[in-house]
Every structure is written in structure tokens, then in C-alpha cells.
Backbone as XML, in Angstrom:
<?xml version="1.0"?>
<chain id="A" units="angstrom">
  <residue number="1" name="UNK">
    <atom name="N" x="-17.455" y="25.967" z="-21.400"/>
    <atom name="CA" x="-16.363" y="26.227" z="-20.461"/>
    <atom name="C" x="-16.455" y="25.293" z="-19.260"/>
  </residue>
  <residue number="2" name="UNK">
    <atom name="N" x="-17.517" y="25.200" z="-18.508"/>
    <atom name="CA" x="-17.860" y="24.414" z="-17.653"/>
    <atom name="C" x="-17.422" y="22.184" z="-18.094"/>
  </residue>
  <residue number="3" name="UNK">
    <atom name="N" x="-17.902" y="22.494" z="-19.141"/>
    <atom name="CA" x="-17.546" y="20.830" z="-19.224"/>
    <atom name="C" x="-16.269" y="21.010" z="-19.559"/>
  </residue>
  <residue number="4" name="UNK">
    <atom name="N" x="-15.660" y="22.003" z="-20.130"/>
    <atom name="CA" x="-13.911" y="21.727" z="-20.487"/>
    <atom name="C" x="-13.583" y="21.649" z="-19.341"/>
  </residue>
  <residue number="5" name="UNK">
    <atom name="N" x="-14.165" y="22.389" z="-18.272"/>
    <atom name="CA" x="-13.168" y="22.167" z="-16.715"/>
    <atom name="C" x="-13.335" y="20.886" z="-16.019"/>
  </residue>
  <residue number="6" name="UNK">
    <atom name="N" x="-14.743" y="20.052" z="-16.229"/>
    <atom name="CA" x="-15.289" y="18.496" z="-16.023"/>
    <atom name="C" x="-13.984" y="17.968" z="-16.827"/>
  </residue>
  <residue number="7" name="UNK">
    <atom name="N" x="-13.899" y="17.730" z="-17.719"/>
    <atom name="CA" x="-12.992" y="16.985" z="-18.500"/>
    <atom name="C" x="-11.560" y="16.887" z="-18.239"/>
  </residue>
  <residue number="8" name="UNK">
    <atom name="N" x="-10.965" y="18.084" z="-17.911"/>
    <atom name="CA" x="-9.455" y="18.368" z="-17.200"/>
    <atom name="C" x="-9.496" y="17.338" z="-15.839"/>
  </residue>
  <residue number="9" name="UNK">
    <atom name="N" x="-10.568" y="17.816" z="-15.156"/>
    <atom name="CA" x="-10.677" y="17.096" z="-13.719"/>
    <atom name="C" x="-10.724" y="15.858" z="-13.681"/>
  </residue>
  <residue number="10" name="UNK">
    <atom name="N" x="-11.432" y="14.820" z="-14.634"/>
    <atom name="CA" x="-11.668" y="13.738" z="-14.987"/>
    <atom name="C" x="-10.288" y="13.333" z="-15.421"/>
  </residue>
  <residue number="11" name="UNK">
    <atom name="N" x="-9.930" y="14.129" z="-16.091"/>
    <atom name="CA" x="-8.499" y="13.502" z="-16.806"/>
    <atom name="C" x="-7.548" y="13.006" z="-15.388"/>
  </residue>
  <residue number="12" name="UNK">
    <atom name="N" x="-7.053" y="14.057" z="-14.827"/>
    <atom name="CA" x="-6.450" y="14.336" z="-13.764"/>
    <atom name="C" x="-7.195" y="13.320" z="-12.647"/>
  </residue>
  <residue number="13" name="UNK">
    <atom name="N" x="-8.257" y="12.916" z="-12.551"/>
    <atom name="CA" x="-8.458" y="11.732" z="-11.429"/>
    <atom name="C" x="-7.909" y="10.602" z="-12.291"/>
  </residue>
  <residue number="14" name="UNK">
    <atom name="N" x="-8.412" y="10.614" z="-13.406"/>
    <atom name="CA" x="-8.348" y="8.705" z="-14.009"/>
    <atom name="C" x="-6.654" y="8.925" z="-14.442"/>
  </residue>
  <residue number="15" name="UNK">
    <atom name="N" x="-5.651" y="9.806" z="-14.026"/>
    <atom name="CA" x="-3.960" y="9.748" z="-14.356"/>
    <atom name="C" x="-3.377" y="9.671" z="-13.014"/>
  </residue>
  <residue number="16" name="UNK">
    <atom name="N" x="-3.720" y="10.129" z="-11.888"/>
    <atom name="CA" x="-3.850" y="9.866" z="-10.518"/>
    <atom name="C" x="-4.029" y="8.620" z="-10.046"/>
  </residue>
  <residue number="17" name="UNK">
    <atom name="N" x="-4.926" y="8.174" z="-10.116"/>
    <atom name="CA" x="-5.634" y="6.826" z="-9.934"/>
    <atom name="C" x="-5.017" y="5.391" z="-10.673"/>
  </residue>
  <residue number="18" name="UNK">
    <atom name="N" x="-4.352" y="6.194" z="-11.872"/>
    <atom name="CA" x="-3.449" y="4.873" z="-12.887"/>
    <atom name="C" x="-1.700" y="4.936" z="-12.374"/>
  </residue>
  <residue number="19" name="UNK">
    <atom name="N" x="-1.492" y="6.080" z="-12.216"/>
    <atom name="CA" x="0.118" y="6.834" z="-11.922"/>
    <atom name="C" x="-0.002" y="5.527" z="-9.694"/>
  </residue>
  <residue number="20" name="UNK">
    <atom name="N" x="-1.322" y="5.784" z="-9.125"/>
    <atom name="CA" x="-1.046" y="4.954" z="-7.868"/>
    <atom name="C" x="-1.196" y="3.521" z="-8.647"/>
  </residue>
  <residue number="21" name="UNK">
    <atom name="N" x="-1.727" y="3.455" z="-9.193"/>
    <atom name="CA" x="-2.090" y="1.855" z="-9.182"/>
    <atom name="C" x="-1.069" y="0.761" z="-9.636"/>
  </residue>
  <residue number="22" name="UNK">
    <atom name="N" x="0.039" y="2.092" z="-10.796"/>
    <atom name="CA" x="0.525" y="1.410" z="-11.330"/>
    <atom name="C" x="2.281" y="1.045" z="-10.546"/>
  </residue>
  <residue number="23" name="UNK">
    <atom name="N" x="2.270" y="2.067" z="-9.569"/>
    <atom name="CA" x="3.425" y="2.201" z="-8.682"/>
    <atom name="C" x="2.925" y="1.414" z="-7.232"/>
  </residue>
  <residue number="24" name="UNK">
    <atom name="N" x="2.014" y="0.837" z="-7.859"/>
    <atom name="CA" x="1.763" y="0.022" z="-6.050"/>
    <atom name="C" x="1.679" y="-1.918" z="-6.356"/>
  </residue>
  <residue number="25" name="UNK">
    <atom name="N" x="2.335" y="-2.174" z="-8.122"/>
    <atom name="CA" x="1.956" y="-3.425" z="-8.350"/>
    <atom name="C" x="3.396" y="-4.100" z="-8.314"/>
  </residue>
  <residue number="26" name="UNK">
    <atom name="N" x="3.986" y="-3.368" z="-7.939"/>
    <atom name="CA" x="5.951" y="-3.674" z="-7.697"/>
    <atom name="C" x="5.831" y="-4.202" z="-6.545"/>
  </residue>
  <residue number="27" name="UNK">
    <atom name="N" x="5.856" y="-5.571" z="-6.418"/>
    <atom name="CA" x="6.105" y="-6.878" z="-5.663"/>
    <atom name="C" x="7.431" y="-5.873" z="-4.509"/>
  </residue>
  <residue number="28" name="UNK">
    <atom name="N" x="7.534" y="-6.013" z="-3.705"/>
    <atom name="CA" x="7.937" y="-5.826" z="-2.165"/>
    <atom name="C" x="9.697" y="-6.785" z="-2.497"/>
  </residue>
  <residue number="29" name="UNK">
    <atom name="N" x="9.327" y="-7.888" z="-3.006"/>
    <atom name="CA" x="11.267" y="-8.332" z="-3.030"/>
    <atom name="C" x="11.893" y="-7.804" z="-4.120"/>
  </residue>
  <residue number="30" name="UNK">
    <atom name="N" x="11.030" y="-7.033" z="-5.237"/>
    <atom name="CA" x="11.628" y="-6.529" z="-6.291"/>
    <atom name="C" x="12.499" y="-5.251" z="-6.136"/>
  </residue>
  <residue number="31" name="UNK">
    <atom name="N" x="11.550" y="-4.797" z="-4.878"/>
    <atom name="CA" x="12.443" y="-3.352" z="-4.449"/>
    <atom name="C" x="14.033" y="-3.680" z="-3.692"/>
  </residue>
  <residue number="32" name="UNK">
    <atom name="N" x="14.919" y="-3.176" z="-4.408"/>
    <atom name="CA" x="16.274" y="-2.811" z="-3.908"/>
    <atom name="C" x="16.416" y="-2.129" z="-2.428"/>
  </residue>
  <residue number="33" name="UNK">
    <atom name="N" x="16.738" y="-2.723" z="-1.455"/>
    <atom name="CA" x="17.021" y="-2.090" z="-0.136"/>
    <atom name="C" x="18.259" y="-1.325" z="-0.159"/>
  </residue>
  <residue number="34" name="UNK">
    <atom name="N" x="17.663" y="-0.017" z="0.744"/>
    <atom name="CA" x="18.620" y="1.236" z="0.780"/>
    <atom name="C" x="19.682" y="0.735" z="1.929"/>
  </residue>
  <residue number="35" name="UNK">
    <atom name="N" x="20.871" y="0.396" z="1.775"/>
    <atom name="CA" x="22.089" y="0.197" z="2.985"/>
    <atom name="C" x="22.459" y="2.224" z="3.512"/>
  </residue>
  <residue number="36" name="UNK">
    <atom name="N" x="22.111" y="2.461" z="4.191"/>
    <atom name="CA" x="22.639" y="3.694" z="4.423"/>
    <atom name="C" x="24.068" y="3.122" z="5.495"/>
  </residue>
  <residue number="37" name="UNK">
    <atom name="N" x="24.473" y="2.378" z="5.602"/>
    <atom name="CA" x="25.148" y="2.164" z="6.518"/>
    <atom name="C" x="26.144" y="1.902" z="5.349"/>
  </residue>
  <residue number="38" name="UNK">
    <atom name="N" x="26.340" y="0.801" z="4.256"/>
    <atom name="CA" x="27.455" y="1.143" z="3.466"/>
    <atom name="C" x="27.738" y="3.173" z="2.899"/>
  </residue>
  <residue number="39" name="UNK">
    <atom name="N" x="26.356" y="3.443" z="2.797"/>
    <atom name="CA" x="26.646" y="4.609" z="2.256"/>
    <atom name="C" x="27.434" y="5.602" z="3.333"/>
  </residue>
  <residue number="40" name="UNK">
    <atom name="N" x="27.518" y="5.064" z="4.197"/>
    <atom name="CA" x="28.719" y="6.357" z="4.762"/>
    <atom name="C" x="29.368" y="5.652" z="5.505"/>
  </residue>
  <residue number="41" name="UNK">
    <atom name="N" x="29.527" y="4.195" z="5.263"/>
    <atom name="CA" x="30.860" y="3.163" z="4.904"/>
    <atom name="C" x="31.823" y="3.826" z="4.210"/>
  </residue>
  <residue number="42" name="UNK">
    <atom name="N" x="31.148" y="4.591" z="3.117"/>
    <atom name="CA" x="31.831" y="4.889" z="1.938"/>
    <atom name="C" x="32.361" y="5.943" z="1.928"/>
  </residue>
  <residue number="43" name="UNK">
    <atom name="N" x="31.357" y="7.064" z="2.428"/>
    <atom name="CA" x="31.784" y="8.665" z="2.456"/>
    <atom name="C" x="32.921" y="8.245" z="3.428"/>
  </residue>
  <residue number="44" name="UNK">
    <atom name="N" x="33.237" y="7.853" z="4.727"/>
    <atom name="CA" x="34.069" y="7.681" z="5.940"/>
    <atom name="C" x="35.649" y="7.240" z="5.057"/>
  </residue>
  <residue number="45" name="UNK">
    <atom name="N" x="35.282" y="6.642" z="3.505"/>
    <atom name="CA" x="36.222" y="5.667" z="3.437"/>
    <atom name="C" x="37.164" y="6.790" z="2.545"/>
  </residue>
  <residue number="46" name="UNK">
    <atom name="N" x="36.066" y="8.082" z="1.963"/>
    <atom name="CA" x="36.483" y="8.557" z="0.994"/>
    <atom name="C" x="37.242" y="9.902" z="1.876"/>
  </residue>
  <residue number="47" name="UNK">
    <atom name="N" x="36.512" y="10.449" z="2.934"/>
    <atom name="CA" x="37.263" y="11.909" z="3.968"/>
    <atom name="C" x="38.984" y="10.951" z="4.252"/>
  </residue>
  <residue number="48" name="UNK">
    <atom name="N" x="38.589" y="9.829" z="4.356"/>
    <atom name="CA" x="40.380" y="9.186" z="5.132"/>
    <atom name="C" x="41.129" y="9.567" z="4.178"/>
  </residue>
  <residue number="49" name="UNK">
    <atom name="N" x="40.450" y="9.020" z="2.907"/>
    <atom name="CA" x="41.864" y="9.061" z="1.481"/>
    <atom name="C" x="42.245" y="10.651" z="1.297"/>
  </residue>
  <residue number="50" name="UNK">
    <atom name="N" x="41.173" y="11.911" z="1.661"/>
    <atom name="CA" x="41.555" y="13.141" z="1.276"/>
    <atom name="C" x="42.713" y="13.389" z="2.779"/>
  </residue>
  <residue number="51" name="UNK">
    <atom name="N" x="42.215" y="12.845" z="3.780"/>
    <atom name="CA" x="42.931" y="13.201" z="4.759"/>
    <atom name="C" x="44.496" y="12.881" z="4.583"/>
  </residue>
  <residue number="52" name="UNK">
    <atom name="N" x="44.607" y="11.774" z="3.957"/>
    <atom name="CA" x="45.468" y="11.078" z="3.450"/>
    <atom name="C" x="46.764" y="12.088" z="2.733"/>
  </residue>
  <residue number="53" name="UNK">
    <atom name="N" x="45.865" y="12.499" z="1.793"/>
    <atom name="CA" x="46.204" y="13.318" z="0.466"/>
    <atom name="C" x="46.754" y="15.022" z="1.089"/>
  </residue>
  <residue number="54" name="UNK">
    <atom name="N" x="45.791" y="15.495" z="2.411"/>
    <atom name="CA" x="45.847" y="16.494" z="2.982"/>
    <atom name="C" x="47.017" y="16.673" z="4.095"/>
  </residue>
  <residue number="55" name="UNK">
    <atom name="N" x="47.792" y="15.312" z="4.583"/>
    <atom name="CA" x="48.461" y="15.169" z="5.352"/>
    <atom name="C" x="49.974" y="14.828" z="4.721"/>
  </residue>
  <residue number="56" name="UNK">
    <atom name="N" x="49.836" y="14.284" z="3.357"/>
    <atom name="CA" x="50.865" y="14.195" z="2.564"/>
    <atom name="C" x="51.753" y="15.525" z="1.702"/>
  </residue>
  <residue number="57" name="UNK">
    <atom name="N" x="50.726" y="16.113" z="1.424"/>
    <atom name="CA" x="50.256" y="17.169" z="0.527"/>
    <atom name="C" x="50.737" y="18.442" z="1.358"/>
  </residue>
  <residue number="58" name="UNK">
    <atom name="N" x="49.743" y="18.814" z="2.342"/>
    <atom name="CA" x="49.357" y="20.059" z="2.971"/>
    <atom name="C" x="50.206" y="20.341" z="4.131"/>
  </residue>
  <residue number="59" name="UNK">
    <atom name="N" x="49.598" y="19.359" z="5.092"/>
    <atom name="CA" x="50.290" y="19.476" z="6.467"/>
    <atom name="C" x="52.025" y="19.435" z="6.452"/>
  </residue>
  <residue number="60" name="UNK">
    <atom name="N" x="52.912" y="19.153" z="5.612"/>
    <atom name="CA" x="53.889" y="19.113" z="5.395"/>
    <atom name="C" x="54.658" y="20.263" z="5.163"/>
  </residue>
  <residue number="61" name="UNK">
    <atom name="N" x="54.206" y="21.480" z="5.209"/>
    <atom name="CA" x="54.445" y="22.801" z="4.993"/>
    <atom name="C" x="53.696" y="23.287" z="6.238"/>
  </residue>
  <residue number="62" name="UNK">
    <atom name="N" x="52.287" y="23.174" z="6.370"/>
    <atom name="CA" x="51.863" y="23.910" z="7.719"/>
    <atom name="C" x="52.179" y="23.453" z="8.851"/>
  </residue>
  <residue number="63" name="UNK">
    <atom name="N" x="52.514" y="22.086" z="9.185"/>
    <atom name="CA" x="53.373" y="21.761" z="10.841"/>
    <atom name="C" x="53.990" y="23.523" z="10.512"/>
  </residue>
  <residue number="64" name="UNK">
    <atom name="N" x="55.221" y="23.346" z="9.486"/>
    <atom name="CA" x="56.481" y="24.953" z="10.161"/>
    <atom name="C" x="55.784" y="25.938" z="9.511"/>
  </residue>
  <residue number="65" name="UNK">
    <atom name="N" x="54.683" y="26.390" z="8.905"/>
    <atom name="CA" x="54.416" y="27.362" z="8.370"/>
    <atom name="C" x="53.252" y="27.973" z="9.008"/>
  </residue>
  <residue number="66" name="UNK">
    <atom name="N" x="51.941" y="27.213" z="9.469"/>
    <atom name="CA" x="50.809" y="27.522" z="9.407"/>
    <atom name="C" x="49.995" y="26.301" z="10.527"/>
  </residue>
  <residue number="67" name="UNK">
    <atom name="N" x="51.321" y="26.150" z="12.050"/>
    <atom name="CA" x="50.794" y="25.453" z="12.438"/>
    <atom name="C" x="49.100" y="25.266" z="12.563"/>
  </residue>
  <residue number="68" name="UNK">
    <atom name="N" x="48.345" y="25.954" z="13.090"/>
    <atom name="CA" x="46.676" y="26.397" z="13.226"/>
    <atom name="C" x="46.052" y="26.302" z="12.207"/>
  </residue>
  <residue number="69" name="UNK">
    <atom name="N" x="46.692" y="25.392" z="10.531"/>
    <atom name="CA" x="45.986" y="25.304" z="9.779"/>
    <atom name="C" x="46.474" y="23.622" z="9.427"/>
  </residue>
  <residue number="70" name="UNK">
    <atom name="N" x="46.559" y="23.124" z="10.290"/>
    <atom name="CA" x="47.254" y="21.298" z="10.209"/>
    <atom name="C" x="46.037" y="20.609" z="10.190"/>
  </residue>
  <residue number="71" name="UNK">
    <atom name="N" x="45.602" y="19.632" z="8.993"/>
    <atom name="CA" x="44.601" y="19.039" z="8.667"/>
    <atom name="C" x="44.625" y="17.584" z="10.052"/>
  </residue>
  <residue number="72" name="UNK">
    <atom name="N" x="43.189" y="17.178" z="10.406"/>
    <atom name="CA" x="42.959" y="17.142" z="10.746"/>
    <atom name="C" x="41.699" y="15.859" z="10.868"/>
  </residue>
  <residue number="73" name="UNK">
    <atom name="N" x="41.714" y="14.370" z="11.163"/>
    <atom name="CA" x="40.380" y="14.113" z="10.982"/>
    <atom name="C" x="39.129" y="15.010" z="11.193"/>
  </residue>
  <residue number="74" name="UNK">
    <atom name="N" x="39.391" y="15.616" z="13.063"/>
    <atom name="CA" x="38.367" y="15.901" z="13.267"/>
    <atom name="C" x="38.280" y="17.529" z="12.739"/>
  </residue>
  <residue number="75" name="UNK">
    <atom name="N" x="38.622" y="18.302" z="12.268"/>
    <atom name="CA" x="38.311" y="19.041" z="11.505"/>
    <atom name="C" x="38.441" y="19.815" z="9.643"/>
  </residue>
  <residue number="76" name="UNK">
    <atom name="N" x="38.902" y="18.656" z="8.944"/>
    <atom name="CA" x="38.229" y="18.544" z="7.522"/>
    <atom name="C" x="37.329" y="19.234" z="7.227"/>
  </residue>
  <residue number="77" name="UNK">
    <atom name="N" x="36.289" y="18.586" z="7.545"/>
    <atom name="CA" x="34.988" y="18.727" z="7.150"/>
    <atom name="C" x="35.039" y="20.445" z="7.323"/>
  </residue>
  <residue number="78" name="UNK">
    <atom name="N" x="34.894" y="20.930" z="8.477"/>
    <atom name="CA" x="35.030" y="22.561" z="9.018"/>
    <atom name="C" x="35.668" y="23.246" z="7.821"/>
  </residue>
  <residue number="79" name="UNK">
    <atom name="N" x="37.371" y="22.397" z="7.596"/>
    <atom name="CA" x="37.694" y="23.480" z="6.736"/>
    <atom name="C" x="37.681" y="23.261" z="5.020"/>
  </residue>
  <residue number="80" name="UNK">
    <atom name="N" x="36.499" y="22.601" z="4.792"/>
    <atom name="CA" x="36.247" y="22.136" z="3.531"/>
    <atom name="C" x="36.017" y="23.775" z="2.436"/>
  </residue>
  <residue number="81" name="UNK">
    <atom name="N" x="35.314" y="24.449" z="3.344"/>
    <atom name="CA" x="35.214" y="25.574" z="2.457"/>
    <atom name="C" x="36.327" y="26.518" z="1.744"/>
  </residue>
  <residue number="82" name="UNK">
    <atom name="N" x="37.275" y="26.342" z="2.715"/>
    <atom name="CA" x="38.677" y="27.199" z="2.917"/>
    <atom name="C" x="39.362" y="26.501" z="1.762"/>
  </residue>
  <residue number="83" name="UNK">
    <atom name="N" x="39.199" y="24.901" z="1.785"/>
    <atom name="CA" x="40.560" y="23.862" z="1.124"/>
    <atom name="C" x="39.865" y="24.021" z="-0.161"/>
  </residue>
  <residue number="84" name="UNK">
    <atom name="N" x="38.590" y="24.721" z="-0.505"/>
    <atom name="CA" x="38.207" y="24.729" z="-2.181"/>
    <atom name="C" x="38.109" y="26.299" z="-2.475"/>
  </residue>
  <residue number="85" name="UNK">
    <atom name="N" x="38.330" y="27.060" z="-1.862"/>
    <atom name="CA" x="38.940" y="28.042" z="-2.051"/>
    <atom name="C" x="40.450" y="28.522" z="-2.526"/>
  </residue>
  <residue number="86" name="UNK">
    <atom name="N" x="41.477" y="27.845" z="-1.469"/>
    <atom name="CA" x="42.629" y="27.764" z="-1.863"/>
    <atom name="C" x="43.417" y="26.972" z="-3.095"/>
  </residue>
  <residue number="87" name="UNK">
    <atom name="N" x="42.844" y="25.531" z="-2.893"/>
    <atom name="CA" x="42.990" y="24.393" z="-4.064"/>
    <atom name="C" x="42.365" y="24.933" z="-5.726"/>
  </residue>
  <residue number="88" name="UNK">
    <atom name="N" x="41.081" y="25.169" z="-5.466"/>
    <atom name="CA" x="40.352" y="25.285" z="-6.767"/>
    <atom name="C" x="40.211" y="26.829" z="-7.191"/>
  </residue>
  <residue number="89" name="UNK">
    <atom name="N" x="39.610" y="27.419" z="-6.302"/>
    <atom name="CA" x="39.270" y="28.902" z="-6.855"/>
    <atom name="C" x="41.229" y="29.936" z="-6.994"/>
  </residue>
  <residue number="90" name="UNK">
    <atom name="N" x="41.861" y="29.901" z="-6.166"/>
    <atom name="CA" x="42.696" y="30.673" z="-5.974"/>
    <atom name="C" x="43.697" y="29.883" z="-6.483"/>
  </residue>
  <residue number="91" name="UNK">
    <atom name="N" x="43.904" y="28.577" z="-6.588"/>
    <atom name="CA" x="45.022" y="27.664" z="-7.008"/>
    <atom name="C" x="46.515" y="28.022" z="-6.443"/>
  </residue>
  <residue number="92" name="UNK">
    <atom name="N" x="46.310" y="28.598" z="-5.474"/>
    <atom name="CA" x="47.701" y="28.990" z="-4.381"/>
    <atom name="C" x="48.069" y="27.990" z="-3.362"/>
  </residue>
  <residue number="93" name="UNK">
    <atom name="N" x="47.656" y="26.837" z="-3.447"/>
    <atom name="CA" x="47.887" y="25.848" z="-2.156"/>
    <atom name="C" x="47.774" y="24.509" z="-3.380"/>
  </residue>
  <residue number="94" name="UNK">
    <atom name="N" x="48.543" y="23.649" z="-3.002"/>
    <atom name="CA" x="49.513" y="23.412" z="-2.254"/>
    <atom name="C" x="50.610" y="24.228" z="-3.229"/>
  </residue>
  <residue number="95" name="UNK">
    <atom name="N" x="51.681" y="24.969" z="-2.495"/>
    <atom name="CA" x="52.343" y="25.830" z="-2.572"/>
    <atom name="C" x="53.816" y="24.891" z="-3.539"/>
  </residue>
  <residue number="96" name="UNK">
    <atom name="N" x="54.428" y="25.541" z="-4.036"/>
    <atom name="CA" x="56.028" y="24.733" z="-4.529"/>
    <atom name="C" x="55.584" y="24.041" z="-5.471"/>
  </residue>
  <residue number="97" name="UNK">
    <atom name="N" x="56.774" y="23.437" z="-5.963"/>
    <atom name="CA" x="56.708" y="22.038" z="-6.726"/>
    <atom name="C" x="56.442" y="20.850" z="-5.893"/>
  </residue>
  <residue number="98" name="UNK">
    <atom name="N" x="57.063" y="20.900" z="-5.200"/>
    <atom name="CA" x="57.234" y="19.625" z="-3.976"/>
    <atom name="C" x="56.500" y="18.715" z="-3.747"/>
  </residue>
  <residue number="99" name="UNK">
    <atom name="N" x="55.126" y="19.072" z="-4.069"/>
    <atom name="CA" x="53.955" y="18.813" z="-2.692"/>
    <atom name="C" x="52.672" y="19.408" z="-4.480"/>
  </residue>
  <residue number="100" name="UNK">
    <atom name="N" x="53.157" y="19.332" z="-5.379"/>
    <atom name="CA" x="51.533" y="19.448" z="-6.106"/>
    <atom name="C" x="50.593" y="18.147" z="-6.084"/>
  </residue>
  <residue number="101" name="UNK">
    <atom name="N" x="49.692" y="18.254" z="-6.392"/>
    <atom name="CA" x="48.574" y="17.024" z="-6.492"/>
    <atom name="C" x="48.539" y="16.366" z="-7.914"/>
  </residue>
  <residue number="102" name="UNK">
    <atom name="N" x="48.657" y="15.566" z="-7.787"/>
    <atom name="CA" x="48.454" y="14.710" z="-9.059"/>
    <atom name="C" x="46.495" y="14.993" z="-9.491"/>
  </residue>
  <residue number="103" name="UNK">
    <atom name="N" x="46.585" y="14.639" z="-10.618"/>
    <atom name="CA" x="45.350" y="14.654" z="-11.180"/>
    <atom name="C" x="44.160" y="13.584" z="-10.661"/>
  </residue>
  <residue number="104" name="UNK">
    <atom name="N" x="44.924" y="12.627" z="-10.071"/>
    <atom name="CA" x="43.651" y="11.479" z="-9.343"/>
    <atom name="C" x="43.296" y="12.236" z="-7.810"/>
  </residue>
  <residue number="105" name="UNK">
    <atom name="N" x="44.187" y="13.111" z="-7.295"/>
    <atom name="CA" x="44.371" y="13.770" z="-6.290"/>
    <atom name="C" x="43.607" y="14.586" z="-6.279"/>
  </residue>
  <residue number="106" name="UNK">
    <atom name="N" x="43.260" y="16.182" z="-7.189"/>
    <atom name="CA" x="42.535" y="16.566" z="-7.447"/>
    <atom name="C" x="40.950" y="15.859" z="-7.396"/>
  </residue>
  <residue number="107" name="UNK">
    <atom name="N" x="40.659" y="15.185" z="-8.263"/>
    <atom name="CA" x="39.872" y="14.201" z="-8.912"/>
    <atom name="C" x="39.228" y="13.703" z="-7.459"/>
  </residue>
  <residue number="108" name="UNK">
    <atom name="N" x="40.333" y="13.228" z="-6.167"/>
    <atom name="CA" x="39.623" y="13.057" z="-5.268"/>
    <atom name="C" x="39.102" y="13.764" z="-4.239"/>
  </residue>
  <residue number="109" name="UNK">
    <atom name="N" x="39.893" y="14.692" z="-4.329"/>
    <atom name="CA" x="39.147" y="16.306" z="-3.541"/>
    <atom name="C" x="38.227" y="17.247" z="-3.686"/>
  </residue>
  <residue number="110" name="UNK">
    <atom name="N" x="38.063" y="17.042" z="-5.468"/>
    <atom name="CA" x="36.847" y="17.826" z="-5.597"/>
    <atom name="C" x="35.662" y="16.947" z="-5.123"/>
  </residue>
  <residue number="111" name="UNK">
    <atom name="N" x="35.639" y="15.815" z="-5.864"/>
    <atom name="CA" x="34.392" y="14.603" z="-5.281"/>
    <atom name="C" x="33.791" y="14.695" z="-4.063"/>
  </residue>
  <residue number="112" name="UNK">
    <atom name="N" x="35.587" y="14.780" z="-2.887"/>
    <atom name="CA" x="34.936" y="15.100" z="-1.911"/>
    <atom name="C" x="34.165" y="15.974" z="-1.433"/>
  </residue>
  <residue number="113" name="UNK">
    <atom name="N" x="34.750" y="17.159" z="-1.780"/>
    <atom name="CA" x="34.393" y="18.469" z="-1.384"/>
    <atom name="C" x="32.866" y="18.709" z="-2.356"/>
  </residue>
  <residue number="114" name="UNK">
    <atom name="N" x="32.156" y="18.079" z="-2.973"/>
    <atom name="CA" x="30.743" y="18.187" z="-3.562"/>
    <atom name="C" x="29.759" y="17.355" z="-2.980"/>
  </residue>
  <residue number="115" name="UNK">
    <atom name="N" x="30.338" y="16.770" z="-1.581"/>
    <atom name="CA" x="29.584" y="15.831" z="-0.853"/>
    <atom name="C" x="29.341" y="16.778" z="0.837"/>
  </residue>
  <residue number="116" name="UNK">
    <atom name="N" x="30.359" y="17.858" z="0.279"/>
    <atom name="CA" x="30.744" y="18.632" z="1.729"/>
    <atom name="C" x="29.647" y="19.902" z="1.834"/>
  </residue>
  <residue number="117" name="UNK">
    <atom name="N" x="28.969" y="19.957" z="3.155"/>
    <atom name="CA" x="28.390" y="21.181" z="3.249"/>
    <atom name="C" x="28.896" y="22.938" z="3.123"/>
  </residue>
  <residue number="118" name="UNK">
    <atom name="N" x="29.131" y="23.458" z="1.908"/>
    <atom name="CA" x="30.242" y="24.131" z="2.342"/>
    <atom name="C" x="29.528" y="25.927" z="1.924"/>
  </residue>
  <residue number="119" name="UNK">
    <atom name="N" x="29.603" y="26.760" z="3.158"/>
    <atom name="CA" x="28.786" y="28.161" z="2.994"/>
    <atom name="C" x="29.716" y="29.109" z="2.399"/>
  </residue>
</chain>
């Protein structure tokens, strides 16, 4: 019993010891640099197009219906939980024929809304 537990331990140093050695021989220009600055280049680029979509779409009924619910750069994000509630779970918004979302529309709201913190 005693040497089976030597042997596990041994294993486990000399897979340790190969698992660093072998993740530390990747040359420094081989590694891909992280841009976090395109990356929310991108998210910034993707909230405009829903805002876009939300102002075409949405706000076009709530200006006369629901002024206190008029989308919003600066509050999107806030009502991200509400707009996948209504859009996806309840499918009651956007209301009429008038004003439905096309399927790339959708397509771009859910995307968004899986990037969104939402309780």
C-alpha cells in the first residue's frame, strides 16, 4: 500500500514537471497578443447595431405608448433583462405587424443579449 502511494506521487511529480516544461518552451513571438481594446471595439460596435434595431423596432411605439420605456444608449444594457423577456420568453414585443424583427434581427439580439449581464 505504501509504495502504491510512492508511485501515484512520483507519477504526479514527473506529469507536473513535463505538463511545466512543456508549456514554458513556446517562444514569446509565437504567442498571439490579446487586443482587449478591439474586443470591446467590437462589443461597442455590436450594443449600436441593437440600439439601432431597438430604435427602429421598439421606440417607435413607446415614444406614444410607453414613453419611460424609450431605448436608450445609456440604458440598454439596464434593460437587457426586460428586452429578453419580452422578445424571447413572452414573444409579446415588438407588438403588430409593423415593426416585427427579421431573423438577422433576432440573430442580433440574442448574441447580444448572451454577452449581457442579465439577473
Amino acid at each position: 500500500m505504501n509504495q502504491n502511494l510512492t508511485y501515484k506521487s512520483l507519477f504526479f511529480s514527473v506529469l507536473t514537471v513535463v505538463l511545466f516544461l512543456g508549456s514554458s518552451f513556446i517562444p514569446l513571438e509565437e504567442l498571439e497578443p490579446v487586443n482587449f481594446q478591439y474586443a470591446a471595439s467590437e462589443d461597442l460596435q455590436i450594443e449600436r447595431e441593437v440600439l439601432k434595431i431597438l430604435q427602429t423596432k421598439c421606440n417607435v411605439c413607446h415614444q406614444r405608448q410607453n414613453p419611460f420605456m424609450v431605448f436608450k444608449e445609456q440604458n440598454i444594457s439596464r434593460r437587457a433583462g426586460k428586452i429578453y423577456q419580452m422578445v424571447f420568453i413572452e414573444r409579446s414585443m415588438p407588438k403588430g405587424t409593423d415593426y416585427q424583427l427579421t431573423e438577422e434581427e433576432y440573430s442580433q439580439l440574442k448574441n447580444w443579449l448572451l454577452k449581457q449581464k442579465i439577473n
